[in-house]
C-alpha positions in Angstrom: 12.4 43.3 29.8 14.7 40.8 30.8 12.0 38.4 31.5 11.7 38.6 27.9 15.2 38.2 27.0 15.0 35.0 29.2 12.0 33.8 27.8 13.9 33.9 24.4 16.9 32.8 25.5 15.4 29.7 27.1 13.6 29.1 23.9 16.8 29.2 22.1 18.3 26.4 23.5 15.1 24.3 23.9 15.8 24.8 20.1 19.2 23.8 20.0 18.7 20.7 22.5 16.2 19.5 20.2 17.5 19.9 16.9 21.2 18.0 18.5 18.7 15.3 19.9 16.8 14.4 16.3 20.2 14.7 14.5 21.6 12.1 16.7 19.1 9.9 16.3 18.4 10.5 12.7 22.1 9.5 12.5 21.7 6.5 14.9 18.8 4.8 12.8 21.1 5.4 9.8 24.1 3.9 11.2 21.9 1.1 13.1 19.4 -0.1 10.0 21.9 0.9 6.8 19.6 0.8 3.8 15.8 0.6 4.4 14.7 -2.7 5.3 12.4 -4.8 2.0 8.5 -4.7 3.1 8.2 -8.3 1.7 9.5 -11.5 3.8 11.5 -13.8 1.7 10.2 -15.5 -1.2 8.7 -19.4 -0.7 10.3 -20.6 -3.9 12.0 -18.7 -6.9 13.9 -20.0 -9.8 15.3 -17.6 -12.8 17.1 -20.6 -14.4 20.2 -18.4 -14.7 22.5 -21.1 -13.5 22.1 -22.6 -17.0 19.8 -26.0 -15.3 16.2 -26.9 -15.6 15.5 -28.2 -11.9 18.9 -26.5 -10.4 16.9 -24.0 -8.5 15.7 -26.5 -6.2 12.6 -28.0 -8.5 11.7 -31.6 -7.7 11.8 -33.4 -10.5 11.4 -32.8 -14.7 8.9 -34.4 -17.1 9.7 -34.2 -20.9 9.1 -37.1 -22.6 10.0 -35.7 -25.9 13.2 -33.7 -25.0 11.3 -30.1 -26.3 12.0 -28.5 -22.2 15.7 -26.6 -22.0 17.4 -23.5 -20.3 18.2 -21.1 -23.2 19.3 -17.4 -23.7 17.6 -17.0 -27.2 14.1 -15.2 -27.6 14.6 -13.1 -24.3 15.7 -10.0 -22.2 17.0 -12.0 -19.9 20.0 -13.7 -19.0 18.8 -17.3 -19.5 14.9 -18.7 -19.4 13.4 -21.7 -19.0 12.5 -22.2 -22.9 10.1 -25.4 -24.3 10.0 -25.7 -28.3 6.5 -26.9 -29.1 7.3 -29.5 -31.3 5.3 -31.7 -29.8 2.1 -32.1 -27.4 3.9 -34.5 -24.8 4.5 -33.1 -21.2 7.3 -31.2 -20.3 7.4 -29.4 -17.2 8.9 -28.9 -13.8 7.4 -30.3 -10.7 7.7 -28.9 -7.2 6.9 -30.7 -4.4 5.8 -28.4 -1.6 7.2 -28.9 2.3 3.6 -28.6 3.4 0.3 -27.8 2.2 -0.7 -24.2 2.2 -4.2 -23.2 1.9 -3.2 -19.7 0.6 -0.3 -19.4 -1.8 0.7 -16.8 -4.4 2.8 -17.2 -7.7 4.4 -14.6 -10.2 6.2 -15.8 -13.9 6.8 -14.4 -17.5 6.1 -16.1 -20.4 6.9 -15.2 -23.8 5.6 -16.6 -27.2 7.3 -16.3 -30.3 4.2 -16.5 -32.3 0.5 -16.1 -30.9 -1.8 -16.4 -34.6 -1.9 -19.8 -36.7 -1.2 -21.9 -33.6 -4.0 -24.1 -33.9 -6.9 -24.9 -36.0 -10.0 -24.3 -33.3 -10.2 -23.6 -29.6 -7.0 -25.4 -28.5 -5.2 -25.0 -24.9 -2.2 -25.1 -23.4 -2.2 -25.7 -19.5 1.3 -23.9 -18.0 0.9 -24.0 -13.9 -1.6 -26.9 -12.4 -1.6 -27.0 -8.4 -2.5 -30.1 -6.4 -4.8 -31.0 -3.6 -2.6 -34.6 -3.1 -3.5 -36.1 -6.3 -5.7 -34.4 -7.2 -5.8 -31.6 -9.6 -7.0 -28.2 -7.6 -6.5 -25.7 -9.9 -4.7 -24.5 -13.4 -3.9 -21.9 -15.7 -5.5 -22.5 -19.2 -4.4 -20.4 -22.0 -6.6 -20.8 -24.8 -6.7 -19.8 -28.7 -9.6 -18.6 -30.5 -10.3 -18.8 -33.9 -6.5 -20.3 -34.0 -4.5 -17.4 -32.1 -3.5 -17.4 -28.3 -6.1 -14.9 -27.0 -7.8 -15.7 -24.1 -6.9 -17.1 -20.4 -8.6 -19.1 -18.1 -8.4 -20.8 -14.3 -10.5 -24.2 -13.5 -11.0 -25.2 -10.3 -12.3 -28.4 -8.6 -15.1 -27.5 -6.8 -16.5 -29.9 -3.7 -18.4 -32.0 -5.9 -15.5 -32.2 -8.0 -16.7 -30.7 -11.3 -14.4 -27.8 -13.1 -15.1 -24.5 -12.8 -14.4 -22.0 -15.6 -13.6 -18.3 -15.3 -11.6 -16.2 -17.6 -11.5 -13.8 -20.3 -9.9 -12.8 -23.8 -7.0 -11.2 -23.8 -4.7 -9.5 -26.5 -1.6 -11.2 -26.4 1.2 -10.4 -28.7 4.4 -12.2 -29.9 7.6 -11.6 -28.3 6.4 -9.7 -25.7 6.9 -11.0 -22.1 4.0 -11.0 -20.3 3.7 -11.1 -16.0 1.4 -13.5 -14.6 0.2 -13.2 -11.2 -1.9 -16.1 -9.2 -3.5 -15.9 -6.2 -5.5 -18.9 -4.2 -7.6 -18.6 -0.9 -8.8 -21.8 -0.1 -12.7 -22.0 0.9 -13.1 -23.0 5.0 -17.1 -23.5 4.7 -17.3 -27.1 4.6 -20.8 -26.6 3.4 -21.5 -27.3 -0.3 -22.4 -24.3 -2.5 -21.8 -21.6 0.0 -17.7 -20.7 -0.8 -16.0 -18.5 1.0 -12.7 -19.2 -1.0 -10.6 -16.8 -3.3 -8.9 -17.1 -6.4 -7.3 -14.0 -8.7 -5.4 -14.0 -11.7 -3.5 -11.2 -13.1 -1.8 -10.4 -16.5 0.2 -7.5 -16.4 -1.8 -6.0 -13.4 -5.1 -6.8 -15.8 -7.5 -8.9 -14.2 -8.4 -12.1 -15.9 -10.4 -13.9 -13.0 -11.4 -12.2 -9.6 -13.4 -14.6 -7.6 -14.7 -14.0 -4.1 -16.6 -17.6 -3.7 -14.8 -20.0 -4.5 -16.8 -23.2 -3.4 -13.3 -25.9 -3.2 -13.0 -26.7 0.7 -12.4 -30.3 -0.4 -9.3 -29.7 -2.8 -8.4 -26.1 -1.7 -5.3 -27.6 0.2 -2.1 -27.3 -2.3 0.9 -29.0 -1.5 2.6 -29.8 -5.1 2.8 -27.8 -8.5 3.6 -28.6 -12.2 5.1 -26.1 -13.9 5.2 -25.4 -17.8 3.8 -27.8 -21.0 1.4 -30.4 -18.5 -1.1 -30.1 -21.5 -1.0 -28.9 -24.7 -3.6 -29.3 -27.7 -1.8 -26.4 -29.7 -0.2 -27.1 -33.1 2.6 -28.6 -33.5 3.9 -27.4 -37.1 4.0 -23.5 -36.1 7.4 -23.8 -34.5 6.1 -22.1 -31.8 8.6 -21.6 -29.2 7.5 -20.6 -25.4 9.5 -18.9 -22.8 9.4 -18.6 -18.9 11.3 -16.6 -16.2 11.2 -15.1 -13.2 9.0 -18.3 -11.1 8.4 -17.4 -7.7 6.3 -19.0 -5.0 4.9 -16.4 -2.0 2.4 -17.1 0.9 1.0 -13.6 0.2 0.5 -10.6 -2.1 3.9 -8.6 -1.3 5.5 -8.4 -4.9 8.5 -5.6 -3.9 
């Protein structure tokens, strides 16, 4: 019997030893780390144009040949966007030169239209985000209208014999409605022609648009610069179509949080 009551006693305060032991470290972690810790390393590049200037985020430089390219608060949810008024087909964008060439790069943006039917008269296009191999073009988001409304997207990429590559899809896009872009590029490290190995993805709204696994662009798959917002435009220019754009960022991988 009192083997038994020693037994449980022992037991008792193993308990108690135990239970003091995680508590203090429970509280140690807490009082060590604070809040948990974001998954994601920082950001590359990011601008939100919220401090009311085009290029004050830390772009490189601005195209806009026709003055249509300004930091405005009207048409969206947030504070202030990066806002062109497409009243005319000239370039106007941002460009952002890169501090070294990455062969795998990630970007995330909104863009809102104010209209998306009667904006052109065919199959017209409006490039928004070209990256660049040196001077060469590499790769680019195409949206494109059919039958006259914005309803489709596409990517073209150089491939190593330097013809364009099309992939995309139709999509439903609707006015006033901000819509998330995601872009993903793994360059191709088989020097060999027609046997890619590289990886581009395109996202809108979490739907994919393009998912491609062999991506055949070792020769221009190296980015180190990026245009960002009218670089071509074939849409009309009578619609008074205004375009929005917020939230840019620039990642070297897929962590979003």
């Amino acid at each position: 019997m009192k083997i038994i009551k020693s037994t449980i006693i022992f037991c008792f305060l193993l308990a108690v030893l135990f239970t003091e032991s995680f508590s203090s470290t429970q509280s140690f972690i807490i009082l060590q780390g604070g809040s948990a810790a974001s998954p994601c390393a920082a950001d590359a590049f990011s601008s939100d144009w919220d401090i009311g200037s085009t290029t004050g985020d830390g772009w490189t430089s601005e195209t806009d040949t026709a003055g249509i390219l300004s930091v405005t608060g009207a048409g969206d949810t947030y504070p202030l966007a990066l806002h062109i008024s497409h009243t005319s087909t000239s370039p106007a964008y941002l460009l952002k030169n890169m501090p070294s060439a990455k062969t795998t790069v990630a970007f995330e943006w909104y863009m809102l239209f104010d209209d998306v039917t009667a904006i052109s008269a065919s199959e017209n296009v409006f490039d928004s985000l070209l990256l660049y191999d040196g001077p060469d073009t590499s790769i680019q988001v195409r949206l494109t209208t059919v039958a006259g409304n914005l309803a489709a997207a596409r990517i073209q990429y150089k491939d190593d014999s330097g013809s364009w590559v099309n992939r995309g899809t139709n999509f439903a896009f609707a006015a006033n409605t901000w819509y998330r872009f995601r872009l993903y590029c793994v360059a191709d490290t088989n020097a060999a022609f027609g046997a890619g190995n590289g990886k581009i993805q395109l996202q809108i709204n979490d739907t994919y648009i393009v998912n491609e696994n062999t991506v055949d662009n070792n020769a221009y798959g190296s980015i180190d610069s990026y245009k960002f917002g009218q670089e071509e435009s074939t849409l009309s220019t009578t619609a008074g179509l205004d375009i929005y754009y917020d939230d840019f960022r620039e990642r070297d991988d897929l962590c979003w949080d």
